[in-house]
C-alpha positions in Angstrom: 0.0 0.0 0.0 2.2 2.2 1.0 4.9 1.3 -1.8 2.4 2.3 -4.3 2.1 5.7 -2.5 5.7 6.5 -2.8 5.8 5.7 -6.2 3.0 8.4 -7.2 4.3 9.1 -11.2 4.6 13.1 -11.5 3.8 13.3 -15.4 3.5 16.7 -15.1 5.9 18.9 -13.0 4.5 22.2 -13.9 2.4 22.3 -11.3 4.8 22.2 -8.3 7.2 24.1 -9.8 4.2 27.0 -10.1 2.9 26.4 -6.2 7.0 26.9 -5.3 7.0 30.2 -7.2 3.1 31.1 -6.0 4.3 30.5 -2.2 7.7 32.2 -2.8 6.3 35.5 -3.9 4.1 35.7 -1.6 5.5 34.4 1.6 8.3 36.9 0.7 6.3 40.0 0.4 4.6 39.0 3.9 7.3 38.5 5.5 9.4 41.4 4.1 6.4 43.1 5.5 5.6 41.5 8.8 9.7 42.4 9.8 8.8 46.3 8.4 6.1 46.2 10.9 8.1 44.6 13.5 5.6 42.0 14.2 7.5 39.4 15.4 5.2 36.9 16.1 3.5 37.0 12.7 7.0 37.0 11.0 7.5 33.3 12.7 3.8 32.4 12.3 4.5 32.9 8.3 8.0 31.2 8.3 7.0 28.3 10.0 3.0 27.7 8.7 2.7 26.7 5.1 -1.0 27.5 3.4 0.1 27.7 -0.1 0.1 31.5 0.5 -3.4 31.7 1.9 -2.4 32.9 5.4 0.5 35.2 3.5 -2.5 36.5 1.7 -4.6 37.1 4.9 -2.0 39.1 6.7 -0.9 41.2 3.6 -4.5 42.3 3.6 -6.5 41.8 6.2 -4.3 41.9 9.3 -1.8 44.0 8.8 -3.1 47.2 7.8 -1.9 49.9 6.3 1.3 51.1 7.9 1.0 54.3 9.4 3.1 57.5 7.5 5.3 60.1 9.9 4.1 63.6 9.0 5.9 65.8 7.9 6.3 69.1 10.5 9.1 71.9 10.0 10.0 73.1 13.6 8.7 75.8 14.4 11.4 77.2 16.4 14.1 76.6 14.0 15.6 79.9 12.1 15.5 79.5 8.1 18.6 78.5 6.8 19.6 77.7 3.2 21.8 75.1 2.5 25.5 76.1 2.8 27.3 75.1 -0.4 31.5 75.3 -0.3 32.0 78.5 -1.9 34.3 78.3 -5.4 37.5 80.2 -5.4 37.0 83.5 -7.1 40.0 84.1 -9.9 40.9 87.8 -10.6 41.1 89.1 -14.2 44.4 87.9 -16.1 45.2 84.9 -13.7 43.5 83.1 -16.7 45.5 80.5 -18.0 48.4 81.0 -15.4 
């Protein structure tokens, strides 16, 4: 029984070699995402659980939720300043070409 398991024929390798890239893409991006978050527990959740990219799927766009921006807020005690650029020598009329 079991002998005949083992020897399942693959005739058609397609298919795995498309569920490795499915899973890879997106159990990268959720990951790569779950460490931007610092969510540690979902990073080893998604290392560890294979779904075929289901649960990769599910935290991409239902658990994680959109990652919160940093405004942007000049201070508003701060003097203006412009940028200080290295000033270029000045050359005086007939040091041309000396």
């Amino acid at each position: 029984m079991f002998k005949d398991f083992l020897e399942f024929p693959i005739a058609n390798e397609w298919w795995v070699i498309a569920a490795f890239a499915w899973v890879f893409v997106w159990k990268g991006f959720a990951l790569w995402k779950a460490a931007r978050q610092g969510a540690k527990w979902w990073f080893i959740a998604l290392l560890v659980i294979n779904t075929l990219g289901i649960l990769e799927i599910l935290y991409i766009y239902v658990f994680s939720g959109p990652r919160p921006r940093p405004k942007f807020e000049p201070e508003k005690n701060a003097p203006d300043k412009k940028p200080e650029y290295e000033s270029k020598p000045q050359i005086a009329e007939g040091e041309v070409g000396k």
